[in-house]
C-alpha positions in Angstrom: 0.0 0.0 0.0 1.6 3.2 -1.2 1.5 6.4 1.5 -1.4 7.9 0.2 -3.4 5.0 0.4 -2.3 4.5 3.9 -3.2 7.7 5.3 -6.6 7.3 3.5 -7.3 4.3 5.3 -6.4 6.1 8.7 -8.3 8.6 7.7 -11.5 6.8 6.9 -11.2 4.9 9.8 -11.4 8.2 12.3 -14.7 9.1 9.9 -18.2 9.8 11.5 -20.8 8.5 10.9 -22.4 12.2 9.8 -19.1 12.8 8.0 -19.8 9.7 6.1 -23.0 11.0 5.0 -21.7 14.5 4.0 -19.1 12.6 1.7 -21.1 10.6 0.4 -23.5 13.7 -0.6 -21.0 15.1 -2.2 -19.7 12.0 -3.9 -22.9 12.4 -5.5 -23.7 16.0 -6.7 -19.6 17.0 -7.0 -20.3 20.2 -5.6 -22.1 22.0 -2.9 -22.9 26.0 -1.8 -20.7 27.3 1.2 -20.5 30.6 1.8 -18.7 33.3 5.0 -19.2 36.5 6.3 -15.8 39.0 5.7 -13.8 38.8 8.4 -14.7 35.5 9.8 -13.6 32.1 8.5 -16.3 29.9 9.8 -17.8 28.1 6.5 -22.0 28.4 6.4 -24.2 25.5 4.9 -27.5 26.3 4.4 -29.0 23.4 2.5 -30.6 21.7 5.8 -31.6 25.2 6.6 -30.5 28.1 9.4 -30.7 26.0 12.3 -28.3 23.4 11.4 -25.7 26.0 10.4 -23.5 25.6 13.2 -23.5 21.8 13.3 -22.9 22.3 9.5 -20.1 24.8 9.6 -18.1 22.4 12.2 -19.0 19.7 10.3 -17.5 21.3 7.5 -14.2 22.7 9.4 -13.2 19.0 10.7 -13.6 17.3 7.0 -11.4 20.1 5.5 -9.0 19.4 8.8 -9.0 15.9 7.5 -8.0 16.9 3.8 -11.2 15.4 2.8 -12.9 18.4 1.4 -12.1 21.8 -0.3 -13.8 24.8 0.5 -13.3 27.4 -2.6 -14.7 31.2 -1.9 -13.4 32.1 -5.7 -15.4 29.8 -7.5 -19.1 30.6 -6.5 -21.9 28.0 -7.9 -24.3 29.5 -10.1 -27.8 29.2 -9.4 -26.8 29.1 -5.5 -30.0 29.8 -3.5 -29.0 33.6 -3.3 -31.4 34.5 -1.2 -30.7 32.1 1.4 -27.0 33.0 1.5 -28.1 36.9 1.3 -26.3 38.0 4.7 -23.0 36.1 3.8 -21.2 38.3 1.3 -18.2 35.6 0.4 -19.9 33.3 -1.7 -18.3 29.9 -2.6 -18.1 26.2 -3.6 -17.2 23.2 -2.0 -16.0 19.3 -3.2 -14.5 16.2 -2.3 -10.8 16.9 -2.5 -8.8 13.3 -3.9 -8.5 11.9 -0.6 -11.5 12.5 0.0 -12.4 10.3 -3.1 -10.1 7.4 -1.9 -12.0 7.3 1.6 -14.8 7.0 -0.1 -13.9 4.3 -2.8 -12.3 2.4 0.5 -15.5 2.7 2.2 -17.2 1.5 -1.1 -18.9 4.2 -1.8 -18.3 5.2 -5.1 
């Protein structure tokens, strides 16, 4: 097993469950909204709606910890529900980054 692999399979193996399903969402659309206010770095998902946001935004701080997701705030989505982002000004995209991939194709999810 080269390196990569290796610290893949650590990596799944320290997964959560609700981490699990996050990569597995994105394993299936490629790409998902995120968005910031200026000045603070704390990432905002607003898919599941305003009250999940802060379980969302750590959440979405640990996978990116982890190397398992990229969070983009130059390369906005179009058609991004603009009205639910309205009060965040930094606008962005988010994906599976390649380890991300390999913990998922371990886990036999894609």
């Amino acid at each position: 097993m080269e390196i990569a692999e290796a610290a893949a399979a650590a990596v799944a193996a320290a997964v959560t469950e609700k981490e699990l399903e996050f990569l597995q969402e994105l394993g299936q659309v490629a790409f998902l909204p995120v968005a910031r206010k200026m000045g603070d770095p704390e990432p905002v998902y607003l898919e599941e709606g305003e009250g999940k946001r802060e379980e969302y935004s750590l959440l979405l701080q640990c996978l990116e910890k982890k190397g398992l997701i990229s969070l983009d705030y130059d390369k906005p989505l179009r058609g991004m529900a603009a009205e639910a982002y309205s009060a965040y000004p930094i606008l962005g995209s988010m994906g599976l980054t390649e380890r991300g991939q390999k913990v998922l194709e371990m886990l036999g999810y894609q």
